[in-house]
N, C-alpha and C positions, 0 to 999 in steps of 0.2 A: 411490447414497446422497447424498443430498443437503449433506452436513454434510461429505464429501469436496469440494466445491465451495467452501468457506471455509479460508482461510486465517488464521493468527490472528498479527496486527502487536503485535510487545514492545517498540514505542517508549518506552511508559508504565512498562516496568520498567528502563530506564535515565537516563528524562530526565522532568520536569514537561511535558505535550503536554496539547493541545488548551484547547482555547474555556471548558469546560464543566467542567474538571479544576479539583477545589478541595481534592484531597489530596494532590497533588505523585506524585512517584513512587510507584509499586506497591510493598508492602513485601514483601519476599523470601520470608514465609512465603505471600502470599493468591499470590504469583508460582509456586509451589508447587503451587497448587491448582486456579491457572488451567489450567497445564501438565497436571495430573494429570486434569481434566476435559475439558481438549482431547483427548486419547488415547482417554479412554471413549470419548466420542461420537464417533472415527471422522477428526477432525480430523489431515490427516499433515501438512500444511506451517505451518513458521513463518517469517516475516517479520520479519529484523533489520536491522541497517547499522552499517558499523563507528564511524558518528559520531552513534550513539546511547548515547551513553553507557558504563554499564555493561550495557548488555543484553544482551550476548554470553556477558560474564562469569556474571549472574546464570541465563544458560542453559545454560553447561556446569556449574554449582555445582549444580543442579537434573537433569541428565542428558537428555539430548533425542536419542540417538543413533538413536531410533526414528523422528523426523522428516524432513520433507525441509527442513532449512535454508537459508533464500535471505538474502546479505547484500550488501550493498552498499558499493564505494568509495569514498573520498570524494575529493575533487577533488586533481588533481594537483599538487604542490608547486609554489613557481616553481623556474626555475633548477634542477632536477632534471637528473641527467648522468645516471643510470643506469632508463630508467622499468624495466625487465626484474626490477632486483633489487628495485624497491620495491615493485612489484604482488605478486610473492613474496612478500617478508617480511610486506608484510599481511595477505598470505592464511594464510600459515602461524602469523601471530600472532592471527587471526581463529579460525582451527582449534586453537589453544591454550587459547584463552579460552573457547571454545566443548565444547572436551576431543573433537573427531570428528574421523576421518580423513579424512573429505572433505567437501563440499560440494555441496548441491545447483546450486545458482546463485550465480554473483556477476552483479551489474547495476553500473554506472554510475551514481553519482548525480549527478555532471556529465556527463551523457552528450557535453557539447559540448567535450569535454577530445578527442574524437574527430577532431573536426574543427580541431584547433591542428596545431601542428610535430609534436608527440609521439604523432600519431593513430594511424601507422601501428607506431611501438615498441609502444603501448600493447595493439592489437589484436591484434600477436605476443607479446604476451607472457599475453593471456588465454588465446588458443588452446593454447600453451604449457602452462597449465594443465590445460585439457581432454586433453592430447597425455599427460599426465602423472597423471590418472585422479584430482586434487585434486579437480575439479571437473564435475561433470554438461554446464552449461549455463550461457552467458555472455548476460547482456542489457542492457538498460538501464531506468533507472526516468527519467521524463519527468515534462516539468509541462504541456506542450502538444503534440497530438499534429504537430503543423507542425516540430518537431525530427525525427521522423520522417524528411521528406522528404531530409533532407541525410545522416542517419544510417545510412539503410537501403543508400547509396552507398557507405557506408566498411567495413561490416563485415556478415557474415553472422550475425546475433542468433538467439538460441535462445530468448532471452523478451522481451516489452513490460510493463513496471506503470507503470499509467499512471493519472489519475483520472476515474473517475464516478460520477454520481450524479444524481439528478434535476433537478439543476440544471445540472452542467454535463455537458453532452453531447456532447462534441465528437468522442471518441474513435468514437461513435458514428455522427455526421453526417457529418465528412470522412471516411467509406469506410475510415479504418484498419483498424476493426474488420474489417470481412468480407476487408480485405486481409491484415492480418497473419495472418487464417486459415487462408486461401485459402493463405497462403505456409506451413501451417505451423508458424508460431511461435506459442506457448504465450504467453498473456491473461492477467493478472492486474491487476484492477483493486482501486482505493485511494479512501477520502476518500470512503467510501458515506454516512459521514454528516455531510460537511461538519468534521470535527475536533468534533461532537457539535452543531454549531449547529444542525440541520436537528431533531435529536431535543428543543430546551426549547421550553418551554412561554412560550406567546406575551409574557405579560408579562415574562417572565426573558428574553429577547432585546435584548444589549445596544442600548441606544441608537446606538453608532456604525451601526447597520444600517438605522437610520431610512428611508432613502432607499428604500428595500422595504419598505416597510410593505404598500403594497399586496398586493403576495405574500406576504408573513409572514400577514396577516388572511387570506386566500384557501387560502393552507394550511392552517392550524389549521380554518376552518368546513369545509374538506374532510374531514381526518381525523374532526371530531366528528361532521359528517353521515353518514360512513359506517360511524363505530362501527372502522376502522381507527389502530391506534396506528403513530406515526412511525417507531417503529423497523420495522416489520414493511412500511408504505409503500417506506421507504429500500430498504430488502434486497429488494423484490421485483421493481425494476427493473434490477440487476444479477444477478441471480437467475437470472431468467428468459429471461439472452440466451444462447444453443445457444456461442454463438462465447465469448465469457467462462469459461476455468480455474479460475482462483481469486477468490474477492473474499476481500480482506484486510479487516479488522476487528481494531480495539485496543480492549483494554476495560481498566479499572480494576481490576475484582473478579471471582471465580468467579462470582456471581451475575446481572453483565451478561452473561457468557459465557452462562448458562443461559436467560435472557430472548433472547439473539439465534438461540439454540439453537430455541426456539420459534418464533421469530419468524419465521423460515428457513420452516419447517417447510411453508409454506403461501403460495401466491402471490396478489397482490389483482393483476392485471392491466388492471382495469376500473377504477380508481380513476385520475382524468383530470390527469395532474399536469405538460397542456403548459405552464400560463400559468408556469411556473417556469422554465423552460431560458432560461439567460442565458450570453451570450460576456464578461462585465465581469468585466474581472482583478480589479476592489479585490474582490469580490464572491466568486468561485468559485477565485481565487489566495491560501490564507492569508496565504501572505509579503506581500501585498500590507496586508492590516486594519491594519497600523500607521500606514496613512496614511492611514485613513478618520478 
């Protein structure tokens, strides 16, 4: 089933996300129905992090015990004396908020917390968790697949989320992809739509992006020419790679859920979308647009 292949990211129901966002957070009741739509259709994993806000909260207030919950850490304090009890107390104040007795995954969201003094507390005290049946599956979430190369040395991962999308490709080109396969470890890619810039419409594309115009005109006369809409573009190159788990997707409302439901449904494979793939941080790294 296809719609097993999607994971659905609840960034947007604890915090104001993305480009494209001009209602701030998700209100509790459309959060509701998001969730209740994701079930129909087949959808089992959700996508949170503990430094998302309320979103943990608004998911155990809502009931999710039917999912596979993935959450994430967030960066290790300074000066931390005990890393063993504080990965615990997260997790089991993660599992409170949440209202579940376990966990599908916890990732890393500094996964480079690995590679400091506390790499090796820190990796004993995930496994720990596994040891202790908290949790499935320990991984990291990544912003460049080149963290990889140092990470894959310190600890044995059960998952990579990581970003693609038709622009940035990287996960794809440096061999990760068919390595982390090949090893094993469960895919889960992010950021299919660029945090929604890749889905407006040509003229609504801010100006700081000017520097691409060329591509932004080349995209848009691509999708018009071929009678393809951006959303169903995005989703079918992650979509369509064998090695890819889950592609994670946040949405605002039930209704976008139902539109990428569709969108899904059907792969454009022929639609030629190299002239896009770029390596420029300001560009395919959000955190980076503020200095555009």
């Amino acid at each position: 089933m296809l719609n097993r292949k999607i994971a659905l990211g609840t960034v947007q129901f604890g915090i104001d996300y993305g480009v494209t966002n001009q209602c701030g957070r998700t209100p509790p009741e459309e959060a509701i129905r998001i969730i209740s739509l994701a079930k129909k259709a087949g959808i089992n994993t959700l996508d949170t992090a503990i430094g998302y806000g309320d979103s943990e909260k608004v998911l155990g207030e809502i009931g999710v015990s039917d999912f596979q919950v993935v959450t994430k850490l967030p960066a290790l304090p300074k000066d931390l004396i005990d890393v063993g009890v504080w990965v615990k107390d997260q997790i089991n104040s993660s599992l409170t908020r949440l209202k579940n007795l376990t966990l599908y995954a916890v990732l890393l969201h500094r996964p480079a917390d690995l590679l400091g003094g506390n790499g090796a507390a820190l990796f004993k005290a995930l496994e720990k968790l596994k040891d202790d049946e908290l949790i499935e599956k320990v991984g990291v979430s990544i912003y460049d697949p080149d963290e990889l190369d140092a990470i894959s040395t310190m600890m044995a991962i059960d998952l990579v989320q990581a970003p693609l999308n038709v622009i940035d490709r990287r996960l794809q080109t440096s061999g990760w992809l068919h390595r982390l396969k090949d090893a094993g470890i469960e895919i889960h890619t992010r950021s299919t739509f660029l945090q929604g810039l890749l889905l407006m419409n040509r003229n609504d594309i801010p100006a700081k992006f000017g520097r691409w115009s060329d591509m932004w005109d080349q995209w848009c006369q691509q999708l018009n020419k071929s009678g393809i809409t951006g959303l169903r573009a995005c989703l079918s190159y992650p979509m369509s790679l064998s090695e890819v788990d889950r592609v994670v997707v946040g949405v605002d409302s039930a209704k976008q859920l139902e539109d990428i439901l569709a969108a899904a449904s059907t792969f454009y494979q022929s639609l030629d979308t190299s002239f896009m793939v770029s390596t420029e941080e300001q560009l395919i790294n959000p955190s980076q647009w503020r200095s555009l």
